[in-house]
N, C-alpha and C positions, 0 to 999 in steps of 0.2 A: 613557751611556758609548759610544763610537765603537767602532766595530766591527773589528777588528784586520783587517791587510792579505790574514792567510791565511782569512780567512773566506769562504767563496762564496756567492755571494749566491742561491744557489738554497735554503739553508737557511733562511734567516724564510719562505718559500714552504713549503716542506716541514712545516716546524711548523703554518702555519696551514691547512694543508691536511688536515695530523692531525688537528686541535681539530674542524676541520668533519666529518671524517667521525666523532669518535665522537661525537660531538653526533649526526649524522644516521643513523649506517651502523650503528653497533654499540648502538642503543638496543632493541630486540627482542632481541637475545641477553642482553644487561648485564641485561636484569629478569629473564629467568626462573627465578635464586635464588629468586626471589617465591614460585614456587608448585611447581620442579619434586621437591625433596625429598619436600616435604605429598603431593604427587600421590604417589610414588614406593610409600608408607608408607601408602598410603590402606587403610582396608580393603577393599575390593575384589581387592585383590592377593593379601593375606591373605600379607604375609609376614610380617611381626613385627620387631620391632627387636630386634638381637640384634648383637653383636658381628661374627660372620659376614656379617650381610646388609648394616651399615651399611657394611662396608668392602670388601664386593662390588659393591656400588651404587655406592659412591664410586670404582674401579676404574673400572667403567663407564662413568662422566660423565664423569671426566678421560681415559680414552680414546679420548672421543667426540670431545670439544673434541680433541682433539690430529690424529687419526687423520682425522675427519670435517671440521673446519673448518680446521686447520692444513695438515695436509699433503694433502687434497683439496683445499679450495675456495683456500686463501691461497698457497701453494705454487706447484699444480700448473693448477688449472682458471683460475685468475688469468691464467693468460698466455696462454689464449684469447680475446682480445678482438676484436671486429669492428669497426676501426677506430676503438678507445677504449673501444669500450660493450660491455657485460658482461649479465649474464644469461641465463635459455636459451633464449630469442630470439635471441640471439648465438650461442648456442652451435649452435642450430641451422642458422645461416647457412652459419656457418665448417664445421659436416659437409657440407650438402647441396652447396657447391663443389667438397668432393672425391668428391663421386657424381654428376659430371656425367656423361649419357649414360645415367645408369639410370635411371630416370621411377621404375620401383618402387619401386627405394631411396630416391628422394628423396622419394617421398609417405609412405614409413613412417615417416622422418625429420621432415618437416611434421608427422605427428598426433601423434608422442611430443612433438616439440616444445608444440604446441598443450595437448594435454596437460599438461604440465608447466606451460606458463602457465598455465594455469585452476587447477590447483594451489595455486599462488603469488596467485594471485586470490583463492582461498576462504581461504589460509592472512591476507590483508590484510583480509578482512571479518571474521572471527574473533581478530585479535591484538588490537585497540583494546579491543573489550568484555572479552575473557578479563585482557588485562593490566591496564587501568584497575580493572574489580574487584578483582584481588588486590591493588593495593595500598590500594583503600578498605578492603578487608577488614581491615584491621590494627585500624579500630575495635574491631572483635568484639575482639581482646585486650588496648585500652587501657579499653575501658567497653564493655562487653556490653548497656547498656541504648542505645546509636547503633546499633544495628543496623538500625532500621528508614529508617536514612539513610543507606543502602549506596547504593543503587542512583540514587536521585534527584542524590546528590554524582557518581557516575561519569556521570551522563547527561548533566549540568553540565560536566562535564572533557571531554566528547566533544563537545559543542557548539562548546566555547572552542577545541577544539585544529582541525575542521575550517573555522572561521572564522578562524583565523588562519593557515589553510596557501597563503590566496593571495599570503603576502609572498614565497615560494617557498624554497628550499634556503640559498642564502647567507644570508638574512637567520632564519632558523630557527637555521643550523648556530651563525649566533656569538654566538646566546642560547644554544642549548642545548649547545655545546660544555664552557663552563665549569660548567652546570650537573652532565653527565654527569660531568667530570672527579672532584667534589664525589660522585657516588653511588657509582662506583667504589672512591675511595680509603676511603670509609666503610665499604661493604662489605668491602674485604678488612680493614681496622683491627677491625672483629667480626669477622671470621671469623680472625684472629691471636691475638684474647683467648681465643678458646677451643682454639684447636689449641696454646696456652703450656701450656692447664693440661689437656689429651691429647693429647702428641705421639704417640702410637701408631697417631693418625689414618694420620700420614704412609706408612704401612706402606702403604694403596691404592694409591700410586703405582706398588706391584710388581701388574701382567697376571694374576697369578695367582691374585689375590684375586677377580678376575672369571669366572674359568674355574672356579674354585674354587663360584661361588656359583650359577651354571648346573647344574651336578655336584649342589650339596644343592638345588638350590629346583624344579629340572625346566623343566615347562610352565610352572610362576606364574613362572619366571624371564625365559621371553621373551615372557610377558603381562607382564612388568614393565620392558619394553623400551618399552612404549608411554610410561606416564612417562618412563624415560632421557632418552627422544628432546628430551622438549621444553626440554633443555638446550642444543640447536643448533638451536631455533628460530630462525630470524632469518638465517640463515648463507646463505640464497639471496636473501636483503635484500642482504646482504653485497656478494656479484656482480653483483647488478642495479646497483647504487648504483656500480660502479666508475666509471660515465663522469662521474659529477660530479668526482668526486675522485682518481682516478688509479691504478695499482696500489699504488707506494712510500708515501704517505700510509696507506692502509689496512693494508697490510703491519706497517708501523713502527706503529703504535696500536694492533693488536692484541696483536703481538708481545712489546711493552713494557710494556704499561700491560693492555687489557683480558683478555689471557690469566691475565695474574699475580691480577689484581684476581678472578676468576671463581675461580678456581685454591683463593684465599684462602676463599673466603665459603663454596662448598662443602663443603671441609674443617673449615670451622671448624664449621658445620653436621652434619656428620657428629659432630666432636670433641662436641658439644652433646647428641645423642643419644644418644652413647656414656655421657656421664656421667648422662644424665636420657632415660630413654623415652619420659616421659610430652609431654616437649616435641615429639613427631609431631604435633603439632596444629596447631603453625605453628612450625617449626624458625625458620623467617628471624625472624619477628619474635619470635620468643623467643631470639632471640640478641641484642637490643639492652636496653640497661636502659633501666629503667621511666624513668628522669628524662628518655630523649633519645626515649622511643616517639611522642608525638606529631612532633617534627620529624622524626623519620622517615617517618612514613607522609604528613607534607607531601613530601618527599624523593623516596619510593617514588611519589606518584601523579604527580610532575613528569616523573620517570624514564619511567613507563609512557607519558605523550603522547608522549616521545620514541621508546621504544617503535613507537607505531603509526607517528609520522614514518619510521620508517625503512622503514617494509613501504609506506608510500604513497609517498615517493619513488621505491621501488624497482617498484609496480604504474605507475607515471606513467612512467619509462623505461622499460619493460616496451613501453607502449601504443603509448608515441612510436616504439619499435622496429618494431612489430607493421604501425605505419601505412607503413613506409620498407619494408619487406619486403612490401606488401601485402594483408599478414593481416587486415586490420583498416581498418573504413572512412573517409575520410580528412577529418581533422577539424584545424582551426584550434589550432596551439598555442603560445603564448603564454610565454617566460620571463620572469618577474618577479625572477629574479636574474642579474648580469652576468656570463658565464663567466669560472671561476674559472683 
């Protein structure tokens, strides 16, 4: 069908510029339903499942996502860019230009920056093994006797995913765009079927179920801050990844699509709890029926390479940054994708 007169033609641009970055950008944040509940509920926290905790916790995470990834990073830090490019190598450019003339301030300025990149470095050698496990880990709940093929399958999946990262960004993004589109919309369809049958889930959405659960649970409450957190994993993937794909593109894909879909799965996660406690054992995959458990956790472990694509696109801007600012020794780099 032809495309009418009012249409501008910056639109088919902006849609496939969405598809690439949740394909590439939002793949570390989109999985950690995987494990950050399970974590949350772990014993070690020792909180217990309880009506109070579940919908204090859930408070929390939708806070975070809001407070932490929306109106921090998509919002506000988003329109910090250093001539396109994002992250806090960027970030630290754009300060240390307005501390010219102070040498001091601008070498405190270089080591937090620095800092923070080595952060983002240990956070990309760490996402690929933690995320690829958890989603093999879904055997344990489809047949307990594959266990002993946990870790040999995820070794496999991290071999295939860094042999084929030299096709680079675009040609990743428009395999795994439609893929991610596919894990999201599944996720929040589970996480819908069980917030139908506990809407009372929705009651988190009110701040004070979180303040509320600070108040009964004490110090376990912000030792149980350390699960929260790895619900906005990914989210300085996020701004690193901006110079592939642009601020608007990433904006509109969160906003639309990967907010709501996260939004969905947690709750419904919660709502799952609420009716069965025993399900702390893997809330995510015991939110899916047994008939669709295998394609899920084919699902789940595709998701997760996407996952690490997103923290290694986002250390590879990072580096490129690093070497144009001097930080870093200057080495040959190579795009294998055409700019977008």
């Amino acid at each position: 069908m032809n495309a009418s007169a009012t249409d501008s033609p910056v639109h088919p641009s902006l849609r496939a510029l969405a598809l690439g970055a949740i394909g590439v950008v939002f793949g570390d944040i989109g999985t950690s339903p995987l494990y950050t509940m399970q974590e949350v509920f772990s014993a070690k926290y020792g909180l217990g499942v309880s009506n109070a905790s579940v919908l204090g916790v859930l408070s929390l995470i939708f806070w975070s996502l809001i407070l932490v990834v929306t109106l921090k990073y998509v919002i506000f830090i988003m329109r910090a860019d250093n001539k396109g490019e994002g992250g806090i190598m960027a970030l630290m450019a754009l300060a240390q230009r307005s501390a010219r003339g102070e040498p001091r301030l601008r070498w405190t300025i270089a080591v937090l920056g620095i800092f923070g990149a080595a952060l983002f470095y240990g956070d990309g050698v760490i996402t690929p093994a933690i995320s690829v496990l958890s989603a093999v880990e879904g055997l344990k709940v489809a047949e307990p006797s594959l266990v002993q093929w946990i870790v040999p399958i995820s070794v496999a999946i991290l071999l295939v995913l860094f042999f084929v990262q030299k096709r680079g960004t675009a040609g990743i993004g428009a395999v795994f765009g439609p893929v991610m589109c596919v894990w999201f919309t599944a996720i929040a369809l589970l996480g819908v079927h069980y917030i139908v049958h506990q809407p009372q889930v929705i009651a988190a959405l009110n701040p004070a179920y979180a303040i509320h659960f600070f108040h009964t649970h004490g110090r376990g409450a912000f030792i149980a801050l350390g699960g929260v957190v790895l619900a906005v994993t990914g989210t300085e993937a996020l701004y690193a990844d901006m110079g592939h794909f642009g601020k608007k593109p990433i904006r509109a894909a969160w906003l639309c699509f990967v907010l709501p879909a996260l939004f969905l799965n947690y709750f419904g996660q919660g709502a799952l709890l609420l009716a069965d406690p025993a399900a702390v054992s893997n809330p995510f995959y015991l939110l899916v029926p047994h008939a669709l458990l295998y394609p899920m956790i084919v699902l789940a472990a595709v998701s997760t390479v996407i996952a690490s694509q997103a923290v290694i696109s986002g250390a590879f801007s990072m580096t490129r940054e690093s070497i144009q600012l001097g930080y870093a020794p200057r080495m040959r780099i190579v795009h294998t994708s055409r700019m977008l």
